[in-house]
Phi, psi and omega in degrees: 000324183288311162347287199320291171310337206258011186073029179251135180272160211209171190251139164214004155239111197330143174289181218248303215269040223242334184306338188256342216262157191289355182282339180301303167331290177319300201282352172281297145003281219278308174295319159332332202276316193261048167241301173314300194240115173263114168122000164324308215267329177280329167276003170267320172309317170296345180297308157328288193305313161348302178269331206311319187294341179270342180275339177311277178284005164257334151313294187299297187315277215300338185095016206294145160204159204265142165314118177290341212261318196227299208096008162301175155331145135208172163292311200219182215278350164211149169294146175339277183327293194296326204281305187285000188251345171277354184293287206286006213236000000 
């Protein structure tokens, strides 16, 4: 909701694979944290925004671009994941 409000953009439409993926962990983590320390999930986000101009150019430097197949990260026009589901499908 704060994205949402303050205009910062966001990914809002769920990855296909997201059921599998290690951010489940993550985002279990986080809420637990912000149940616990309330303001947890906004200090990690200003934080974010903090590095972001240095990720920003490691993004850039490294070549990264999103997976035509989910829009996750990838090195190339698909991500790992897509790349092994198209191996096995």
């Amino acid at each position: 909701m704060y994205a949402y409000v303050k205009s910062i953009r966001f990914q809002d439409v769920p990855c296909p694979y997201a059921s599998e993926a290690l951010r489940n962990d993550a985002r279990a983590i986080l809420n637990c944290m912000e149940e616990k320390h309330a303001g947890t999930k906004f200090t990690v986000f200003k934080s974010m925004e903090r590095i972001r101009p240095a990720l920003d150019e490691v993004v850039k430097k490294d070549g990264f671009r999103e997976c035509v197949e989910c829009g996750e990260p990838a090195s190339s026009g698909l991500c790992r994941t897509c790349e092994l589901l198209r191996q096995i499908g």
